[in-house]
C-alpha positions as a LaTeX table, in Angstrom:
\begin{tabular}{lrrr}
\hline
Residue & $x$ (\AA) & $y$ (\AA) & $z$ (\AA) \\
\hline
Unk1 & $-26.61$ & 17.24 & $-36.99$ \\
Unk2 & $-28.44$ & 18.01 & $-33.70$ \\
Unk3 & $-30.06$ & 14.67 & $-33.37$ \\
Unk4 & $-26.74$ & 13.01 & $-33.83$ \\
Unk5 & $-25.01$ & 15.06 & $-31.03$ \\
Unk6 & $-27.54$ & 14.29 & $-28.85$ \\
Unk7 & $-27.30$ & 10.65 & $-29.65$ \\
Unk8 & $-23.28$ & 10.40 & $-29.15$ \\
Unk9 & $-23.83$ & 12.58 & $-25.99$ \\
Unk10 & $-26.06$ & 10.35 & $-24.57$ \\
Unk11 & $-23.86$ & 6.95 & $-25.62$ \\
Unk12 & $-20.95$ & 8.62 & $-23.60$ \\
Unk13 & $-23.12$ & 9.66 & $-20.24$ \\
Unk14 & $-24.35$ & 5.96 & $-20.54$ \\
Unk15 & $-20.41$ & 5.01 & $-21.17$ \\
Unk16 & $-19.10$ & 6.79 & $-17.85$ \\
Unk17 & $-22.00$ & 5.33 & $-16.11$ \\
Unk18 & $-20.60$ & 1.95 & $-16.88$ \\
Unk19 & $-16.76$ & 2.90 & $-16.08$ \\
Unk20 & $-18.24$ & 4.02 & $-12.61$ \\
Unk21 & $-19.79$ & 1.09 & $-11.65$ \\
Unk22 & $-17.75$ & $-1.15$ & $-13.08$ \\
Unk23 & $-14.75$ & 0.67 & $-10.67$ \\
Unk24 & $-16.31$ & 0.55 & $-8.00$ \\
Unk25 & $-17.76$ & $-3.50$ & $-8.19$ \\
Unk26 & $-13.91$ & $-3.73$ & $-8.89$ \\
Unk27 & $-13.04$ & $-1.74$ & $-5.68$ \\
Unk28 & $-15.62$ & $-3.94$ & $-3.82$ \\
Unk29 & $-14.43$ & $-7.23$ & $-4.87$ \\
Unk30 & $-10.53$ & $-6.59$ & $-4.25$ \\
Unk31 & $-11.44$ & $-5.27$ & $-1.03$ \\
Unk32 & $-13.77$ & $-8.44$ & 0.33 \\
Unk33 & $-10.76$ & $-10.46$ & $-0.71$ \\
Unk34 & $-8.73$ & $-10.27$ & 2.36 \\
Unk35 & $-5.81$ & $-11.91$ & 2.92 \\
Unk36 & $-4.75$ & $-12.86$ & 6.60 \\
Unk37 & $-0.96$ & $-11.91$ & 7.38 \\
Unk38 & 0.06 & $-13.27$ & 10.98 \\
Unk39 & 3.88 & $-12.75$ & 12.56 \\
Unk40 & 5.26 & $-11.85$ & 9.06 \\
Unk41 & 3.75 & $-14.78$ & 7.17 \\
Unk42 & 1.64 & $-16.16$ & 4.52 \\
Unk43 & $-0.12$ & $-18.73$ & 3.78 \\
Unk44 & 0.06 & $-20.49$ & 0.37 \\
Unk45 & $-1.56$ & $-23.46$ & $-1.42$ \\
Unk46 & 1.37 & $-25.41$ & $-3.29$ \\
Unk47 & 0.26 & $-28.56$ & $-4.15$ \\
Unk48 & $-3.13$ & $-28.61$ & $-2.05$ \\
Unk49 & $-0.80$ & $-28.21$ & 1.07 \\
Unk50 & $-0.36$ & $-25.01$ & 3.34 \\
Unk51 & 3.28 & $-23.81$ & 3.14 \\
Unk52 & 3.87 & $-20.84$ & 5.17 \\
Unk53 & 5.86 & $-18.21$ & 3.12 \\
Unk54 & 8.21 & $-15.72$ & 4.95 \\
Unk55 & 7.30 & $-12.07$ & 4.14 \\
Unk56 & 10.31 & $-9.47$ & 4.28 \\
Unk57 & 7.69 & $-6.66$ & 5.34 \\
Unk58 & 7.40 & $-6.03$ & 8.88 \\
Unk59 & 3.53 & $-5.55$ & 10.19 \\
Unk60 & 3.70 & $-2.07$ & 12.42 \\
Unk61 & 1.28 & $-1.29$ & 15.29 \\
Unk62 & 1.13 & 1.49 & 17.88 \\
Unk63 & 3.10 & $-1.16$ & 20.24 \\
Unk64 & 6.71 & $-1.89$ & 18.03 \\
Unk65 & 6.29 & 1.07 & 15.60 \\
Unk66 & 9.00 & 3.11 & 17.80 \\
Unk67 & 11.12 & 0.36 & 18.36 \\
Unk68 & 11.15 & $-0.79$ & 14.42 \\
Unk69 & 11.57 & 2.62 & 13.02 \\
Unk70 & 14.14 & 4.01 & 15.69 \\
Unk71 & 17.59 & 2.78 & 13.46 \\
Unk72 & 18.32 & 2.76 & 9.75 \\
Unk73 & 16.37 & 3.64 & 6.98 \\
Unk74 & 12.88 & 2.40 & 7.12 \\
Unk75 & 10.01 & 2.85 & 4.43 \\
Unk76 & 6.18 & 2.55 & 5.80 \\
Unk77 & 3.44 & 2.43 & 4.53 \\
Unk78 & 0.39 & 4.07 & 5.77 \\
Unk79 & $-2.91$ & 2.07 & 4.61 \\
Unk80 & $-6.12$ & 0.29 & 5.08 \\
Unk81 & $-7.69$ & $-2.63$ & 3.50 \\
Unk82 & $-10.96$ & $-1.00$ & 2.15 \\
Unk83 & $-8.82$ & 1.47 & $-0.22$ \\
Unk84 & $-8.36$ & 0.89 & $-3.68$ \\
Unk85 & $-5.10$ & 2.53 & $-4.25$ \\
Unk86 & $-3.65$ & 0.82 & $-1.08$ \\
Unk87 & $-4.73$ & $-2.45$ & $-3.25$ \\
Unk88 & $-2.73$ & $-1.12$ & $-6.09$ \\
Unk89 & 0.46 & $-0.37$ & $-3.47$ \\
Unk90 & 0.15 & $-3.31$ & $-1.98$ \\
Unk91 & 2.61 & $-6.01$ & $-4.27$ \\
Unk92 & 4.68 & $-2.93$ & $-4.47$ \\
Unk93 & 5.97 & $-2.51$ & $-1.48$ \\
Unk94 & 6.21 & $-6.45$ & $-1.54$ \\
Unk95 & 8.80 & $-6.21$ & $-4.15$ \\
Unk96 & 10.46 & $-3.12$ & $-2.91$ \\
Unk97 & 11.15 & $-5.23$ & 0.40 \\
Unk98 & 12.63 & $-7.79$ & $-1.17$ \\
Unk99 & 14.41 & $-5.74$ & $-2.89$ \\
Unk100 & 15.70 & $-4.18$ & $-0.15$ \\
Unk101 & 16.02 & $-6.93$ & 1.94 \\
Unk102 & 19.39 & $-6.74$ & 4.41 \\
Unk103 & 19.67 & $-3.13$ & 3.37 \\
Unk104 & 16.40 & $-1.16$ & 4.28 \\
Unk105 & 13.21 & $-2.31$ & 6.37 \\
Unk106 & 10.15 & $-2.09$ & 5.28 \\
Unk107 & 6.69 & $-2.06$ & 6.97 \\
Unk108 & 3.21 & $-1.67$ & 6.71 \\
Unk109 & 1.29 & 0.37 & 9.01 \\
Unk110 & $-2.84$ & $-0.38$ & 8.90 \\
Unk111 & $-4.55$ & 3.16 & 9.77 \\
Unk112 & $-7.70$ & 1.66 & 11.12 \\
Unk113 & $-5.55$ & $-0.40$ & 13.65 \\
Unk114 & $-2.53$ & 1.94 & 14.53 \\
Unk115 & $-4.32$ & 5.27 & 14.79 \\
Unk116 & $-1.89$ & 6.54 & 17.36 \\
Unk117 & 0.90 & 6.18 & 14.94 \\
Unk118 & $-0.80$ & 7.54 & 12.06 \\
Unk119 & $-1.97$ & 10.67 & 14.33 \\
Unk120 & 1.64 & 11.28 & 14.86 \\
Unk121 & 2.45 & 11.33 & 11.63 \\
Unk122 & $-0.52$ & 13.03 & 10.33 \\
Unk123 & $-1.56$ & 10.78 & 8.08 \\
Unk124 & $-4.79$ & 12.49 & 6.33 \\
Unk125 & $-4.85$ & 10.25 & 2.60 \\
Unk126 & $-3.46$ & 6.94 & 2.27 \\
Unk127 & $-1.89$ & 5.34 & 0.86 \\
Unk128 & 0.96 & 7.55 & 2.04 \\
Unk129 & 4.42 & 6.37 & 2.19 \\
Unk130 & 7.28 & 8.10 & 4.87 \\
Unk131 & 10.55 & 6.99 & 4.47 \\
Unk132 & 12.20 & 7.61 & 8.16 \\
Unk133 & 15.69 & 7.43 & 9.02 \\
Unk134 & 16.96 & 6.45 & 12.66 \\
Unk135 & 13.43 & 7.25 & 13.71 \\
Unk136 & 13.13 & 10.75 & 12.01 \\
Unk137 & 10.87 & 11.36 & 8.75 \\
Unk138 & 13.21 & 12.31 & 5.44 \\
Unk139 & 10.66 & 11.42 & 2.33 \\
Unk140 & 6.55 & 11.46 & 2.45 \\
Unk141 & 4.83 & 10.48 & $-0.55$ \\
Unk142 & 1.02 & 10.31 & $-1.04$ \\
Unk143 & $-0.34$ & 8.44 & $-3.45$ \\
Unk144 & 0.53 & 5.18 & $-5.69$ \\
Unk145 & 4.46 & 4.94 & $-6.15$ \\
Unk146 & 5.81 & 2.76 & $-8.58$ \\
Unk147 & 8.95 & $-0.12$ & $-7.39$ \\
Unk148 & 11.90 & 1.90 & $-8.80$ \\
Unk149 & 11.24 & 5.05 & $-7.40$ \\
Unk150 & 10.84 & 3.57 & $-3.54$ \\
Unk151 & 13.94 & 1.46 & $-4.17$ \\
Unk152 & 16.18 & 4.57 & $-5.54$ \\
Unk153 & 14.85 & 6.83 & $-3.06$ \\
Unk154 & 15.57 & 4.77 & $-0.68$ \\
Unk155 & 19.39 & 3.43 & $-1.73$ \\
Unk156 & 19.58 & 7.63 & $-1.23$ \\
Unk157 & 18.96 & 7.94 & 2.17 \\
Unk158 & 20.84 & 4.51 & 2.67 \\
Unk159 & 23.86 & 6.24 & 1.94 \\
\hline
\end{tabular}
């Protein structure tokens, strides 16, 4: 009975050895594969031809952040491209402003480019999401969020 315990103890050290590196070649990978996202759009292949694609998500620096955040409801997202959650939020908040397109803006504010912004907002984990209203925070979220929770959170404060 020992010997077998031993055995299955050692299969499952060996088994979370192999989760762990498997995550983080995983992490690695997704974040080497950058994409390039200039004046709101994006670059496609469609039949071996570049077609630019408008984005509804606004890109937020320390320059317009005040100016796109000062009227309506506005949902931002705090991230960076080497984090694997951001990775994970990343579509989401691609559907959420399409979503919300005409009714709510949405942006996306990169940490390691807009540290003035995310000082003022004291971002300390990303990806964190602050839902501000005429210019003023009213939600903060850290963490992974899934489409329909955004989108109903933020058809409340559209209200």
């Amino acid at each position: 009975m020992g010997k077998r315990r031993k055995t299955r103890e050692r299969v499952l050290v060996q088994l979370g050895i192999s989760i762990a590196v498997a995550t983080m070649i995983a992490m690695v990978n997704g974040c080497s594969n950058k994409q390039e996202k200039k004046e709101n759009t994006v670059t496609t292949n469609n039949n071996n031809s570049d077609v630019p694609k408008q984005t509804h998500e606004l890109t937020l620096t320390d320059t317009n952040f005040d100016a796109e955040t000062s009227q309506g409801v506005t949902l931002v997202d705090f991230w960076a491209p080497w984090c694997g959650p951001c990775q994970i939020q990343g579509p989401i908040i691609e559907k959420v402003a399409v979503a919300m397109a005409g009714q709510a803006k949405v942006g996306k504010c990169n940490v390691d480019e807009t540290p003035k912004s995310a000082e003022q907002f004291g971002i300390r984990s990303i990806p964190t999401l602050i839902i501000l209203k005429d210019g003023k925070e009213v939600e903060r979220f850290v963490g992974v969020k899934s489409e329909a929770e955004l989108i109903s959170v933020l058809k409340k404060h559209i209200k």
